[in-house]
Structure formats: structure tokens, C-alpha cells
C-alpha positions in Angstrom: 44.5 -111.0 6.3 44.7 -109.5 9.1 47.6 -110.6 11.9 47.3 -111.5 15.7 46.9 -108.0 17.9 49.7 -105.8 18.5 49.9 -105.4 22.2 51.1 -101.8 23.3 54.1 -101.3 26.3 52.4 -101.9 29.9 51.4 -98.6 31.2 53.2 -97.6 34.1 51.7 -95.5 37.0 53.5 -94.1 40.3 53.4 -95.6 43.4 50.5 -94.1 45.7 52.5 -92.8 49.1 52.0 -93.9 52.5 49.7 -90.7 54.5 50.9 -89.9 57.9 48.4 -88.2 58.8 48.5 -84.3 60.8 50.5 -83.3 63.6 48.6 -83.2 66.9 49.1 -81.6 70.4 50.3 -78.4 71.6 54.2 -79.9 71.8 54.2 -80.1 68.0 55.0 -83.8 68.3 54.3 -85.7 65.3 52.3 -88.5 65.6 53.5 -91.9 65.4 53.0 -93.7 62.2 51.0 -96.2 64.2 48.5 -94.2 65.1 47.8 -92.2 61.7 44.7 -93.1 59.6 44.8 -96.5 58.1 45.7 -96.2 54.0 43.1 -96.9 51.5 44.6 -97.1 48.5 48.1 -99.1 49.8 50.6 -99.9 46.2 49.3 -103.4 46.9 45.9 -102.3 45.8 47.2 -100.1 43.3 49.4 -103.0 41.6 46.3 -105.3 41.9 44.5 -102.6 39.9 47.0 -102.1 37.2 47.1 -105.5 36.4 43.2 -105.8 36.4 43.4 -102.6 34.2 46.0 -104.1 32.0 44.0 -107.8 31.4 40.9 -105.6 30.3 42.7 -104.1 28.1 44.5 -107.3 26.6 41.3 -109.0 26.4 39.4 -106.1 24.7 42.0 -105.6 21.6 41.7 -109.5 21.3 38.1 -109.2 21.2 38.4 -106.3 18.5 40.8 -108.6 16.4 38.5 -111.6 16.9 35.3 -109.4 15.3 37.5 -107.8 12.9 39.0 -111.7 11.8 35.7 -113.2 11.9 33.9 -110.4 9.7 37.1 -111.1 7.2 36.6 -114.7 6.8 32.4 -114.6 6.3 32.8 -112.1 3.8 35.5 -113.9 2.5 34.0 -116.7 2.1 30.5 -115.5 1.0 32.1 -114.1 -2.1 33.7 -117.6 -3.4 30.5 -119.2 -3.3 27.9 -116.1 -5.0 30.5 -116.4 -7.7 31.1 -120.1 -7.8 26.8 -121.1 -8.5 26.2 -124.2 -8.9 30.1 -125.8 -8.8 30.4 -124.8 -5.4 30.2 -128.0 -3.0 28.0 -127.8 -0.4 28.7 -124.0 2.2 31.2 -122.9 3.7 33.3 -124.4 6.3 35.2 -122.5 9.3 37.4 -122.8 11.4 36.8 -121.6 14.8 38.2 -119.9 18.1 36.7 -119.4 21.7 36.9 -115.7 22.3 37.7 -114.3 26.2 33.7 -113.2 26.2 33.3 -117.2 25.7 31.7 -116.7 21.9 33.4 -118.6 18.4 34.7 -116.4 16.2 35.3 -117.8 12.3 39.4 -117.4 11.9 39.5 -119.3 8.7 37.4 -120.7 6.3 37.4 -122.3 2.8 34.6 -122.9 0.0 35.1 -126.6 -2.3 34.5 -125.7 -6.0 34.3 -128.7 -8.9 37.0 -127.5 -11.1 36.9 -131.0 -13.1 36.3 -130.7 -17.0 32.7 -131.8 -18.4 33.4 -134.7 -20.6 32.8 -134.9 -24.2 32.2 -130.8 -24.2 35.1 -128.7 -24.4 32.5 -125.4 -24.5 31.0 -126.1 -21.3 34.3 -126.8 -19.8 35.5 -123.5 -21.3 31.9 -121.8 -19.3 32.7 -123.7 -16.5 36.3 -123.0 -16.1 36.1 -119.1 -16.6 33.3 -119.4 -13.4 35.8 -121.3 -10.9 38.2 -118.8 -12.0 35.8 -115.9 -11.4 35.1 -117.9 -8.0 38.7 -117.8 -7.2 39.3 -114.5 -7.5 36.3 -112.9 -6.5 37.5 -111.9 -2.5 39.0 -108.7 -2.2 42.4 -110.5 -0.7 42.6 -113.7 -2.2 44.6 -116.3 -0.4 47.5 -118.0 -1.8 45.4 -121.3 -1.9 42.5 -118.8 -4.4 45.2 -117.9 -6.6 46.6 -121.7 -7.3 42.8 -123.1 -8.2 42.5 -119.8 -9.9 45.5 -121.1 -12.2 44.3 -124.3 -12.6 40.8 -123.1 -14.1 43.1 -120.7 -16.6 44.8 -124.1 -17.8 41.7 -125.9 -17.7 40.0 -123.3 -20.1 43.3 -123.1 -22.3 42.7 -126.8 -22.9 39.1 -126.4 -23.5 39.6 -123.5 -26.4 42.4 -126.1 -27.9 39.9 -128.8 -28.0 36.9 -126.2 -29.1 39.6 -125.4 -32.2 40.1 -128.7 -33.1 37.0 -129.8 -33.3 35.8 -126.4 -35.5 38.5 -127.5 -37.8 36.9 -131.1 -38.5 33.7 -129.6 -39.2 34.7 -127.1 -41.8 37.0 -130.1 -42.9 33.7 -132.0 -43.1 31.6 -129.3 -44.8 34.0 -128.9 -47.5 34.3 -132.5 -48.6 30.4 -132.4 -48.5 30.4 -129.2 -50.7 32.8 -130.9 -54.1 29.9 -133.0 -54.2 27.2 -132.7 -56.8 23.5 -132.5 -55.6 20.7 -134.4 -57.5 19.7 -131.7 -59.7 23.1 -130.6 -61.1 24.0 -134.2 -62.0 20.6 -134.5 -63.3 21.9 -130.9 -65.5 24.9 -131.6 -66.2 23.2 -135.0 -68.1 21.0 -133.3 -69.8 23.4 -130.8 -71.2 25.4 -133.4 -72.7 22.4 -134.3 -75.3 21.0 -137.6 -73.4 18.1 -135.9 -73.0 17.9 -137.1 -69.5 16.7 -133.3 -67.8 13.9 -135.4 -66.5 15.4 -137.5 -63.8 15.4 -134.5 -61.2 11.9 -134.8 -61.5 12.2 -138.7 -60.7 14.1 -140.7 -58.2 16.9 -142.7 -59.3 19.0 -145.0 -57.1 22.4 -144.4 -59.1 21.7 -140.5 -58.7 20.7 -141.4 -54.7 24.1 -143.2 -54.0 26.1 -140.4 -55.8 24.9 -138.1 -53.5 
């Protein structure tokens, strides 16, 4: 971020000096000051000049800070939202000052990014929150306002990969009380091995068998 311009000393110049003009007439009398060419360039003038001089200048280094500032902030800004897709709100906003050549020139800026959770999925919250934090960062000088959402996206994301582990747990948890069970055939297997001759109802249905599995 750049800060406000740093002025330099005023420049100082001598005082022009008053001309008297030549010395005239064959006495070698010098001429009175009355009578010698009128000045053109009296320290009046040249004050008048130095503080012209000195305004331009002023004026032109605030002009160079304005460009530089407003370049900062667009490009600045342009970054948060090619990163932040579609959880970016709307464009960007700016802020705005009146320049000495009478132009606005962007001084700050900001981008609003959804950085709410997507209920009932933990995995797109995870995808979403690893964006926003992507969005965050992605200026070359984040702000200290970038680095705060940036945090909350991390803490949104740790929450999402708790919530992705819990749920992976319940379904192995599910799959292996559905695997101790028995299919059709095996019970039907298992009976027949035992000598009741009963190999024959995998071929058939049978509502016991059904319910058991």
C-alpha cells in the first residue's frame, strides 16, 4: 500500500538584483536610479514564480501518487474476484478521490465473497472454503481485512474435513454391519450342507430367507 507523497524541502533561489543601468555623460556622473531602465524580472515576480513553480510541482507528485494508488487498488481488486468465481458478490466497489487535474482516482476498494458453509455437504464446503481462501490471498499485498476472511475460510474448511471424517466413519460402520450378514445363497448352503436337502431354495424365493437378508 502505498502512503500519501513525500513532499521534498522548498527549493530556494536568490533574489534577482535591482539594474542600475550605465553611467552616462562626459562628468562620469552616475545616473540616478530614477532614471535607469525599468526592471523586468523585480523579486516580486520572481517569488510569484517560485511559488507557481513550487504548486506544479506539489500537484504533479500528487498526481503520480494518485495513478500509482489507483492502479494498486484495480489490480488489487481484480485479483480477489478471478480467484473468488462464482462466491464473489456482485464487482468491485471503490472508493474514490478528485485528483488536482479534476479526474477520480480508486484509493480503496473491497470485493464481498460468500464464505458461508453449504448445508448438508461438508465436501463442498471443504471446495468452497479452500476458493475464499485462495480469493483472500490471491493480491500480491493482502490487506489486513484479506488475511482475517482468509482465516475464517481455514476454520471453515477444518470443520468441513471433521464433518467429511465423521461421516466416512458411519459408512464403513454401516458397511461392516451389512457385511456379518449372510446373502441368500450361503444360507441357502449352509442348509443344504447340514443334510436337509434344501440346496434348492437359492433357486426359489422364500420369504424367511428374504427377511433374513
Amino acid at each position: 500500500m502505498l502512503d500519501g507523497p513525500n513532499f521534498p524541502p522548498s527549493l530556494q533561489t536568490t533574489p534577482a538584483k535591482r539594474y542600475a543601468g550605465p553611467r552616462v555623460g562626459g562628468g562620469g556622473v552616475a545616473a540616478p536610479v530614477a532614471s535607469a531602465r525599468p526592471v523586468e524580472d523585480t523579486e516580486q515576480n520572481a517569488a510569484a514564480r517560485q511559488g507557481e513553480a513550487r504548486d506544479n510541482s506539489r500537484e504533479q507528485q500528487q498526481l503520480q501518487y494518485l495513478r500509482a494508488r489507483d492502479q494498486e487498488v484495480r489490480n488489487h481488486e481484480r485479483a480477489h474476484l478471478a480467484a473468488a468465481g462464482p462466491h464473489a458478490r456482485g464487482g468491485a466497489r471503490y472508493d474514490y478521490q478528485r485528483g488536482p487535474d479534476g479526474r477520480m482516482y480508486a484509493v480503496g476498494g473491497e470485493v464481498s465473497i460468500d464464505t458461508s458453509p453449504v448445508p448438508g455437504d461438508p465436501r463442498a464446503s471443504l471446495e468452497k472454503a479452500e476458493t475464499v481462501q485462495r480469493a483472500a490471498l490471491a493480491p500480491a499485498q493482502p490487506s489486513s481485512q484479506d488475511l482475517s476472511v482468509a482465516a475464517q475460510a481455514r476454520q471453515m474448511a477444518a470443520q468441513a474435513r471433521v464433518e467429511i471424517a465423521r461421516q466416512q466413519a458411519e459408512e464403513r460402520a454401516d458397511g461392516d454391519r451389512t457385511g456379518d450378514l449372510p446373502s441368500r445363497g450361503d444360507l441357502a448352503q449352509r442348509i443344504g450342507a447340514m443334510g436337509g436337502g434344501l440346496s434348492s431354495l437359492a433357486a426359489r424365493p422364500d420369504p424367511l430367507l428374504d427377511a433374513v437378508v
